[in-house]
DODO-738391 format. One record per residue (C-alpha): residue in one letter; x, y, z. Coordinates in steps of 0.05 Angstrom, whole numbers, padded with zeros to 5 digits, always signed. Example, Ala and Ser with C-alpha at 12.3 -4.5 7.8 and 13.67 -1.06 7.14 Angstrom:
# residues 2
A+00246-00090+00156/S+00273-00021+00143/
//
This chain:
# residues 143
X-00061-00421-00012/X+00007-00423+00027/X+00030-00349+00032/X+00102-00329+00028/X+00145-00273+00054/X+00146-00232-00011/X+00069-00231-00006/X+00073-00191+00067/X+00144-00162+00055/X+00128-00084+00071/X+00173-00046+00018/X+00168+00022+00057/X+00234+00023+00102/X+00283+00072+00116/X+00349+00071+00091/X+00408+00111+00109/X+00490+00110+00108/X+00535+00091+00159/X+00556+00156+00169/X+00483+00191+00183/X+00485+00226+00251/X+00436+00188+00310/X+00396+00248+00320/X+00386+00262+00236/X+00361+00185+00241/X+00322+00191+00294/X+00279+00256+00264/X+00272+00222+00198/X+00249+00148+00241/X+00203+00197+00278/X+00173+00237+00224/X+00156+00171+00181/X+00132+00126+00244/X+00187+00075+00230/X+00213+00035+00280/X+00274+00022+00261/X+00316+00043+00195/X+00366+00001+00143/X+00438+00019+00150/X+00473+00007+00078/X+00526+00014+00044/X+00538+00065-00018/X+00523+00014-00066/X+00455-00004-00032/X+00469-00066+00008/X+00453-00071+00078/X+00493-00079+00129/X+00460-00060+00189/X+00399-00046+00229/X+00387+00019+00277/X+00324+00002+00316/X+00287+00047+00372/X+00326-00001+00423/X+00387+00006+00393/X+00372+00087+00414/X+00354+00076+00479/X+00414+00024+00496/X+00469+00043+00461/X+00449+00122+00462/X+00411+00155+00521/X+00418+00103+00571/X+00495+00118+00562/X+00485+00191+00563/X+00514+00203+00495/X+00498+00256+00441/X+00467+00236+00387/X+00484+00286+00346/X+00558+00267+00356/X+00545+00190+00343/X+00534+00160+00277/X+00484+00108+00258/X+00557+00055+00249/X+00574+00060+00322/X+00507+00042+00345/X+00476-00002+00283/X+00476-00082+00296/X+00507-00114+00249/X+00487-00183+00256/X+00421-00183+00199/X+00380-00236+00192/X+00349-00234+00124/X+00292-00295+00092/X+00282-00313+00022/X+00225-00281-00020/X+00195-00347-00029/X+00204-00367+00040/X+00141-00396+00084/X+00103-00352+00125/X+00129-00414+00181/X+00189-00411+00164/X+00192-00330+00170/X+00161-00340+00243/X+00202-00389+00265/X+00265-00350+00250/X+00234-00287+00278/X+00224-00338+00341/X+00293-00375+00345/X+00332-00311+00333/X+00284-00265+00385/X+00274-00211+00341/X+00219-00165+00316/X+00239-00153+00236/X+00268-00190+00186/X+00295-00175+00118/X+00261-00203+00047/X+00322-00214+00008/X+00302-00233-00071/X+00353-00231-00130/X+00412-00216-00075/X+00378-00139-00058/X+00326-00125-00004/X+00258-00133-00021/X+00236-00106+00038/X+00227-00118+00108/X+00170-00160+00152/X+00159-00141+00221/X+00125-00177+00276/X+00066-00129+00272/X+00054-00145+00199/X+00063-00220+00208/X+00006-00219+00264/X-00038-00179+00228/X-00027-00214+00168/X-00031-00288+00195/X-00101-00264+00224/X-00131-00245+00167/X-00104-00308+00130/X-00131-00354+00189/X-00192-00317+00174/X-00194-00326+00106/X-00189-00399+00103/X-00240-00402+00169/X-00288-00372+00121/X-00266-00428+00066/X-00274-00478+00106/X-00347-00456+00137/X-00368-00456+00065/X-00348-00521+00053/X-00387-00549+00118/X-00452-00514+00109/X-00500-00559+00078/X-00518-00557+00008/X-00595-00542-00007/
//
């Protein structure tokens, strides 16, 4: 059983517009437990990511006010997005070569979702479990 992206893909992200104010974000990141939040555009596509780093970085370590910045001057851009049917490898080694902690699920040209680092670990445990089990079973002798 090879397991793909869309079957650890968590579909519960945030989502806001360019234009949302930092600190409006931030509240709604905090509220929810997220992370990190989807920046897209009107017609749903995304087009950048606002993570807790990007906040400390780009917001207090320069001393603005984030309730005079929007989520566009301090989103990154630069998305890296897998295919639904992707690899659960192939997920981890982008993740790996690219040095970062999420990745979109793009399927049908819209987001899916997103899987995050923490998902992937506790995901590829449980399957390494799974198939340790499978295999024991297999090894134990028949009566």
């Amino acid at each position: 059983m090879v397991m793909v992206a869309k079957d650890i893909v968590e579909k519960d992200f945030l989502s806001f517009s360019r234009n949302t104010m930092a600190l409006d974000a931030a509240r709604e990141m905090k509220s929810k437990s997220h992370g990190f939040a989807i920046v897209s555009t009107p017609t749903g596509d995304p087009e950048g990511i606002v993570t807790e780093w990007d906040y400390l970085a780009k917001v207090v370590a320069e001393g603005k006010d984030p309730r005079r910045i929007m989520l566009a001057d301090i989103m990154s851009s630069d998305l890296v997005a897998v295919n639904a049917n992707d690899g659960l490898d192939h997920v981890a080694q982008v993740m790996t070569q690219k040095g970062i902690r999420r990745v979109l699920v793009i399927k049908d040209h819209k987001v899916l979702g997103v899987i995050t680092a923490k998902t992937m670990l506790s995901r590829l445990k449980e399957y390494i479990d799974r198939v340790s089990s499978q295999i024991a079973r297999l090894q134990s002798p028949m009566y």
